[in-house]
TITOR-887670 format. One record per atom (N, C-alpha, C): x, y, z; atom name. Coordinates in steps of 0.05 Angstrom, whole numbers, always signed. Last residue first. Example, Ala and Ser with C-alpha at 12.3 -4.5 7.8 and 13.67 -1.06 7.14 Angstrom:
% TITOR-887670
+257 / -45 / +142 / N
+273 / -21 / +143 / CA
+258 / +1 / +157 / C
+264 / -114 / +156 / N
+246 / -90 / +156 / CA
+264 / -66 / +156 / C
***
This chain:
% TITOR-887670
-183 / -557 / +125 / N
-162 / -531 / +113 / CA
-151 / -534 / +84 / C
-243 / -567 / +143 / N
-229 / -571 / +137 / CA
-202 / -549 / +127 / C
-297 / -545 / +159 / N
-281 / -550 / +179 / CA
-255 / -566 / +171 / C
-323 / -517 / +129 / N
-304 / -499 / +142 / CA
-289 / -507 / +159 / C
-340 / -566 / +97 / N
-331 / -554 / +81 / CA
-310 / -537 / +96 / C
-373 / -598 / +140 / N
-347 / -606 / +131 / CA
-332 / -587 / +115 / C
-409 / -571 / +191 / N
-400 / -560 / +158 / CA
-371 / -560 / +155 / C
-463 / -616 / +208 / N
-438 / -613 / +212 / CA
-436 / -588 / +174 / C
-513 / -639 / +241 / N
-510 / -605 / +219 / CA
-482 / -590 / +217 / C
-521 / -666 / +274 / N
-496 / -657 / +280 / CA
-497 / -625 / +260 / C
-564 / -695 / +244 / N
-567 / -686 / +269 / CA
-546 / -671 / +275 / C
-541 / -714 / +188 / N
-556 / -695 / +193 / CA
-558 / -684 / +220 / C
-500 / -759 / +213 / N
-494 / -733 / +207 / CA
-507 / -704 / +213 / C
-546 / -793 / +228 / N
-532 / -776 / +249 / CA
-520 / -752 / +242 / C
-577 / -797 / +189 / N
-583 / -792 / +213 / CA
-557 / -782 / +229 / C
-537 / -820 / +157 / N
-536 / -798 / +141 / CA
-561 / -789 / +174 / C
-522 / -877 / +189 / N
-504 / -860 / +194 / CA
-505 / -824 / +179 / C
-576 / -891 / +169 / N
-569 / -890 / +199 / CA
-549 / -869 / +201 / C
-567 / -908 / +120 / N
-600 / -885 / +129 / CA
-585 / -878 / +158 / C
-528 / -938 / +120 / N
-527 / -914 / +110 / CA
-553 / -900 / +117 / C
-551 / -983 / +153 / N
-524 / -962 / +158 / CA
-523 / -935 / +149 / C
-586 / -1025 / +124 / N
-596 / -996 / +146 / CA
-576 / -983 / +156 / C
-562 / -1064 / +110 / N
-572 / -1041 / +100 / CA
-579 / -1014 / +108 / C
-512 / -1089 / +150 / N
-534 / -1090 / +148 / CA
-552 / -1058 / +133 / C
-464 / -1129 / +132 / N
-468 / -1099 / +130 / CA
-494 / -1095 / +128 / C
-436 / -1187 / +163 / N
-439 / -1165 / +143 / CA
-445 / -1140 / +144 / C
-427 / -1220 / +200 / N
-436 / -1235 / +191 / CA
-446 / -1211 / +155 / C
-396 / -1188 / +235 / N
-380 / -1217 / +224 / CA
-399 / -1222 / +209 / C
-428 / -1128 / +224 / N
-419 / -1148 / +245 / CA
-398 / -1172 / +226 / C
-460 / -1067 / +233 / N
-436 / -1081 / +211 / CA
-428 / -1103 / +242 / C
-493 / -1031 / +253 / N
-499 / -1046 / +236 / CA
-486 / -1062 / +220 / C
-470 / -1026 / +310 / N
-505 / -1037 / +309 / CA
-513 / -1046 / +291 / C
-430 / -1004 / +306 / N
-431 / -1030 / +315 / CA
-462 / -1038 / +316 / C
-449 / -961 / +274 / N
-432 / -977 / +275 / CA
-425 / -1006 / +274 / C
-466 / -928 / +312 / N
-482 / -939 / +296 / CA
-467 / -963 / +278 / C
-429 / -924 / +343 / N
-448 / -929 / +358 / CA
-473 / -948 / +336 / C
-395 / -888 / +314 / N
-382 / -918 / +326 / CA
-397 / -936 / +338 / C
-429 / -838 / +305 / N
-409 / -862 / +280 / CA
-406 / -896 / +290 / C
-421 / -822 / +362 / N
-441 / -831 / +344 / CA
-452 / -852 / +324 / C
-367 / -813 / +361 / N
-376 / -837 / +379 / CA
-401 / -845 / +369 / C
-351 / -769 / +328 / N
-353 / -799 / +315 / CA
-359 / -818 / +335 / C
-393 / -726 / +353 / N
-402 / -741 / +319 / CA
-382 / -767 / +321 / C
-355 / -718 / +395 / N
-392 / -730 / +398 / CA
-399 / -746 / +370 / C
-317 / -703 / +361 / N
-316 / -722 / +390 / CA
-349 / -733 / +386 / C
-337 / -655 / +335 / N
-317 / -675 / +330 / CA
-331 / -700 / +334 / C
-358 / -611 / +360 / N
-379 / -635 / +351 / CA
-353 / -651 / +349 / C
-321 / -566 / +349 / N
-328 / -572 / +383 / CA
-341 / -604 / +378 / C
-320 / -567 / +288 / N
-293 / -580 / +304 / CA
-301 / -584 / +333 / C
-367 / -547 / +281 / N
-365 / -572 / +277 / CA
-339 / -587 / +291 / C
-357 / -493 / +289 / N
-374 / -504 / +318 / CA
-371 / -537 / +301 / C
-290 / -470 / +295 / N
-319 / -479 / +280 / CA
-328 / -493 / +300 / C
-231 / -427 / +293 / N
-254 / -449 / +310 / CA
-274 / -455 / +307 / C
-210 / -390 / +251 / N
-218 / -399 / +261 / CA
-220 / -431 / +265 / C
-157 / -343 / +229 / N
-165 / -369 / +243 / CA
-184 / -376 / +256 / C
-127 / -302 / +195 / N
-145 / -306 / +204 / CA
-147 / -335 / +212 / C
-73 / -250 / +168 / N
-73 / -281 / +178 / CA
-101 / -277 / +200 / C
-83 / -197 / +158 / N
-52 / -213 / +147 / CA
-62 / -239 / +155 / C
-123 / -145 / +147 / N
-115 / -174 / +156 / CA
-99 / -198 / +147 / C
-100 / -82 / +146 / N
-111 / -113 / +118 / CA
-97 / -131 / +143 / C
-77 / -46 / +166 / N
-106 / -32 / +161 / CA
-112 / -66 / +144 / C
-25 / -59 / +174 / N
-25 / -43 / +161 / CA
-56 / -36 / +150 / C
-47 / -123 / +196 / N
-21 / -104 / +193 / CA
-25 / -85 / +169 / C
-84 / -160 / +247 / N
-83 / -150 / +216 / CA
-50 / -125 / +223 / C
-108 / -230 / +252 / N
-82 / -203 / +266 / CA
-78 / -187 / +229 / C
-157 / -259 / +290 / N
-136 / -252 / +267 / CA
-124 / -236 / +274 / C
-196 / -314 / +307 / N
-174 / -294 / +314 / CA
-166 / -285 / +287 / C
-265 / -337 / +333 / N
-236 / -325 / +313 / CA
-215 / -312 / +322 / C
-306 / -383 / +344 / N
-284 / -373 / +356 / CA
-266 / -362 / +324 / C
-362 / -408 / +354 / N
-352 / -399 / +335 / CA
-327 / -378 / +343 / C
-413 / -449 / +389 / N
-395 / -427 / +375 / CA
-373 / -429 / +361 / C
-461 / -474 / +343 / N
-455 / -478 / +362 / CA
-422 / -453 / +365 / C
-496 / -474 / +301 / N
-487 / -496 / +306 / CA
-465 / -497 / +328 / C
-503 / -411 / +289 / N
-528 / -434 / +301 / CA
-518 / -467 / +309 / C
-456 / -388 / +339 / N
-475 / -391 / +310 / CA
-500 / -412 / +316 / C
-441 / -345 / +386 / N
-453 / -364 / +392 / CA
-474 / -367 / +355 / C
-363 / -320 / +390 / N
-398 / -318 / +376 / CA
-412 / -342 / +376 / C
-313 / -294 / +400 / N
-338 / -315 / +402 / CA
-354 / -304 / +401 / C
-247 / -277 / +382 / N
-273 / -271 / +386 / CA
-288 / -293 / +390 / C
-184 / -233 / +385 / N
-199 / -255 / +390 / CA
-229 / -249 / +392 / C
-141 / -197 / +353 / N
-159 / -196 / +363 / CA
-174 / -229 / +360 / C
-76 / -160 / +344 / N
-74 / -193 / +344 / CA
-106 / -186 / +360 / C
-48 / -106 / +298 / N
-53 / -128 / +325 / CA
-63 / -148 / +324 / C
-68 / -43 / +272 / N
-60 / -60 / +270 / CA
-55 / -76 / +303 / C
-149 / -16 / +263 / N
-115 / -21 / +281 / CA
-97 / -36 / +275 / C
-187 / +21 / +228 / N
-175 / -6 / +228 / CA
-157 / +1 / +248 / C
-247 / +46 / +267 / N
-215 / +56 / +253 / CA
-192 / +24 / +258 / C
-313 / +56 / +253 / N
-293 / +36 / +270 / CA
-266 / +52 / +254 / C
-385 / +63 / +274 / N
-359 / +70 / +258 / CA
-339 / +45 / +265 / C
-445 / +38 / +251 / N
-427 / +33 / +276 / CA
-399 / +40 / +265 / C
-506 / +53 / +226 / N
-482 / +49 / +219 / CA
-467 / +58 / +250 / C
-561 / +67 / +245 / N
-550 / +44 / +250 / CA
-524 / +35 / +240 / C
-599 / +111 / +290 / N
-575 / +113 / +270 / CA
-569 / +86 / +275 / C
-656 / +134 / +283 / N
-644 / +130 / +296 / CA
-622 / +120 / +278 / C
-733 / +117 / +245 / N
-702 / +131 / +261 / CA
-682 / +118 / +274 / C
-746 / +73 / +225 / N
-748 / +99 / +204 / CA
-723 / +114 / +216 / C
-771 / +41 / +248 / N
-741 / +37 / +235 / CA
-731 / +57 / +216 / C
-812 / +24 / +302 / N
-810 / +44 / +281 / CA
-770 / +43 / +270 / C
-832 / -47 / +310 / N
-814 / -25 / +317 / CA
-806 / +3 / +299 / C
-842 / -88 / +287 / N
-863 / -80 / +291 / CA
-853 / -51 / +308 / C
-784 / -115 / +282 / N
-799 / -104 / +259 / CA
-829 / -88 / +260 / C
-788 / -137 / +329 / N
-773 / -126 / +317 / CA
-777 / -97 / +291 / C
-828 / -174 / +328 / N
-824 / -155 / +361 / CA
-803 / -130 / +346 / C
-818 / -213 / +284 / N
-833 / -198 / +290 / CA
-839 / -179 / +304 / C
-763 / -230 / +312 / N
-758 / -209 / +285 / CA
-787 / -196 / +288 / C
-786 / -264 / +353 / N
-768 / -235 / +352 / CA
-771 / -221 / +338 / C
-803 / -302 / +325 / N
-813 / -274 / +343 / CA
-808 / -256 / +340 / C
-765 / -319 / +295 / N
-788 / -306 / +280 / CA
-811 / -294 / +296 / C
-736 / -337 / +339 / N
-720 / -326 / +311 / CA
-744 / -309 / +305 / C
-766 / -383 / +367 / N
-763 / -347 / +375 / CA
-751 / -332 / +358 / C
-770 / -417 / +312 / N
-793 / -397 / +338 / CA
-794 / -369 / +348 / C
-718 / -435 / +321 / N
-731 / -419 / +302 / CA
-757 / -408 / +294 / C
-709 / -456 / +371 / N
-700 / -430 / +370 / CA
-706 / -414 / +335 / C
-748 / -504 / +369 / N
-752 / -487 / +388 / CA
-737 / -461 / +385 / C
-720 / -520 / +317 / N
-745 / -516 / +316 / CA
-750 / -500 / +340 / C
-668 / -528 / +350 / N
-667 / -518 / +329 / CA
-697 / -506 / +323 / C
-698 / -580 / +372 / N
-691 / -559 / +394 / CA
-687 / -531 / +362 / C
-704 / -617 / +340 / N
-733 / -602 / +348 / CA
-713 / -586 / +368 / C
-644 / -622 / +321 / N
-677 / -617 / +299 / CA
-687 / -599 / +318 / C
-633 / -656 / +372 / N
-604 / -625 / +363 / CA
-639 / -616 / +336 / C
-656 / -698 / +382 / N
-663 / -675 / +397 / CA
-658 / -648 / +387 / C
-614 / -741 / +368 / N
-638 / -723 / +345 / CA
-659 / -701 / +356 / C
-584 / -748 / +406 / N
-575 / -728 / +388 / CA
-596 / -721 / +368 / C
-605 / -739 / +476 / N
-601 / -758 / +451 / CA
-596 / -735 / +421 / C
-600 / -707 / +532 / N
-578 / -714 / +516 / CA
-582 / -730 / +479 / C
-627 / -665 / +568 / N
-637 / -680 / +544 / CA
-608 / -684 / +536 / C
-610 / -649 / +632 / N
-606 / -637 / +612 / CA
-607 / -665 / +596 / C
-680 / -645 / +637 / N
-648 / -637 / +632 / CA
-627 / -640 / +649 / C
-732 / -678 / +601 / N
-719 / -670 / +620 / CA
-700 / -654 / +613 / C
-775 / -682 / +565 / N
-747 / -695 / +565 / CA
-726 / -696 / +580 / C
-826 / -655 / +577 / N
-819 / -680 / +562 / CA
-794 / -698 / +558 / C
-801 / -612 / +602 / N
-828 / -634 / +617 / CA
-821 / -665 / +605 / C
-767 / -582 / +564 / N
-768 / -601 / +582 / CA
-784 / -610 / +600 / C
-813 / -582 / +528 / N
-788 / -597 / +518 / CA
-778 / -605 / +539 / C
-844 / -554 / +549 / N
-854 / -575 / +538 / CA
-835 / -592 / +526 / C
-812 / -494 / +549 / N
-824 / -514 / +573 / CA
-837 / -543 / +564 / C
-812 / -491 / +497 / N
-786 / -500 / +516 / CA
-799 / -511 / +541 / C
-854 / -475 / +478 / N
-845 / -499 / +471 / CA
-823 / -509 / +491 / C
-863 / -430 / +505 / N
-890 / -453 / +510 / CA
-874 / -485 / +503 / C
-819 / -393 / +485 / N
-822 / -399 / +515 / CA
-844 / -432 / +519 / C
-842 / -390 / +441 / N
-816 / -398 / +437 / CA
-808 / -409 / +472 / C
-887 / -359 / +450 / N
-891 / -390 / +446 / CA
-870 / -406 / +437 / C
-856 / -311 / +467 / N
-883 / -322 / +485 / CA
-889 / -361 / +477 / C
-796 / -303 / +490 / N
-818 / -298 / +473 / CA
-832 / -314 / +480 / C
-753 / -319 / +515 / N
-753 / -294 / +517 / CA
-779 / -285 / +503 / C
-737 / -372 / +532 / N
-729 / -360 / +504 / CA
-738 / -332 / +504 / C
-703 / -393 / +599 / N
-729 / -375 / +565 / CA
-720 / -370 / +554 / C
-655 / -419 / +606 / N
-690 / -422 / +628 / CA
-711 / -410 / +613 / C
-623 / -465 / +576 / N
-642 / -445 / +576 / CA
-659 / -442 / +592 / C
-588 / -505 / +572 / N
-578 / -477 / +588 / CA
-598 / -467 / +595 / C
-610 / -548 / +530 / N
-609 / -550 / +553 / CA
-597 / -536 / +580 / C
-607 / -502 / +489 / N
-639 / -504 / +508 / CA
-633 / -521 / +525 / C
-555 / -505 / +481 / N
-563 / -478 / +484 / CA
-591 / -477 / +503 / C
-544 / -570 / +460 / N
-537 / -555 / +485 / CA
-551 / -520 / +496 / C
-588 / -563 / +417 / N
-586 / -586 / +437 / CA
-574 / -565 / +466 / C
-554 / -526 / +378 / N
-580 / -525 / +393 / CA
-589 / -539 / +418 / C
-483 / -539 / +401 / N
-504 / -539 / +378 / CA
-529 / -525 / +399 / C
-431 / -578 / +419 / N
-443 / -556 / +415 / CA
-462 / -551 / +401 / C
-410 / -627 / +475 / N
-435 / -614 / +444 / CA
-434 / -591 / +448 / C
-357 / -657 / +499 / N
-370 / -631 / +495 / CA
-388 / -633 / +470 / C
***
C-alpha cells in the first residue's frame, strides 16, 4: 500500500478546477495509470497544489462577509474514530474522552501506511549502491531521494 499524492491522482478522474484539471490529464497521457515510480509522489503534489490555489481563489472570490461559520458542539464522554485524507496520505484517529477532557488519543499517520513502500525503496537503493567491493558515493544523494519522495514525518511517527 502507498499513501500519499501519488496514490490520490492515480484515483482521480478531476481535480475539479480548470488547470489543476490540464495538468492531470497530462500526467496521465504521460504516465499512464496507475503511475507507480516514487518521484512522481513531487509532481503529483504539484498537481494538487494547483488546485489548492484554485480553489482558494474560487473561494475567496466569494462574498465572506455573511453567513455563519462557527459550528457548535457539546463535549460527550466515549470512544470516537476518524479519517482524514492529509497531504501525505490518511490520517486515522481515535480517542476517548471522560468527563468533557480527552483521556487517551491515537493515531494512524500517513507515514506509518508508507512504511512498507519506503523501506523496499531503501533496499532497492541499496543494493544498487553498496556491494563486496564498497560503498558507492552516490547512496546518500540516493537514499535522501527517496526519503524526500515519501515526505515521511519521522517525528509523528514515532512514540
Amino acid at each position: 500500500m502507498r499513501a500519499n499524492s501519488l496514490a490520490r491522482i492515480n484515483l482521480a478522474n478531476s481535480m475539479g478546477t480548470p488547470k489543476a484539471d490540464t495538468f492531470l490529464k497530462r500526467f496521465v497521457e504521460t504516465f499512464g495509470r496507475p503511475a507507480h515510480a516514487i518521484m512522481f509522489f513531487d509532481l503529483c503534489r504539484g498537481i494538487e497544489l494547483v488546485y489548492a490555489l484554485e480553489k482558494s481563489r474560487q473561494m475567496l472570490e466569494k462574498d465572506l462577509e455573511h453567513g455563519e461559520t462557527e459550528v457548535g458542539y457539546t463535549p460527550r464522554d466515549g470512544v470516537g474514530y476518524g479519517l482524514v485524507e492529509a497531504p501525505r496520505g490518511p490520517l486515522i484517529h481515535h480517542y476517548q474522552v471522560e468527563d468533557g477532557l480527552i483521556k487517551n488519543a491515537n493515531f494512524i499517520i500517513p507515514t506509518v501506511h508508507n512504511m512498507l513502500a519506503i523501506r523496499r525503496a531503501l533496499m532497492v537503493v541499496a543494493k544498487r549502491y553498496v556491494s563486496a567491493e564498497g560503498i558507492n558515493s552516490e547512496l546518500e544523494r540516493a537514499v535522501g531521494r527517496v526519503v524526500r519522495a515519501f515526505d515521511p514525518c519521522i517525528a509523528c511517527a514515532t512514540k
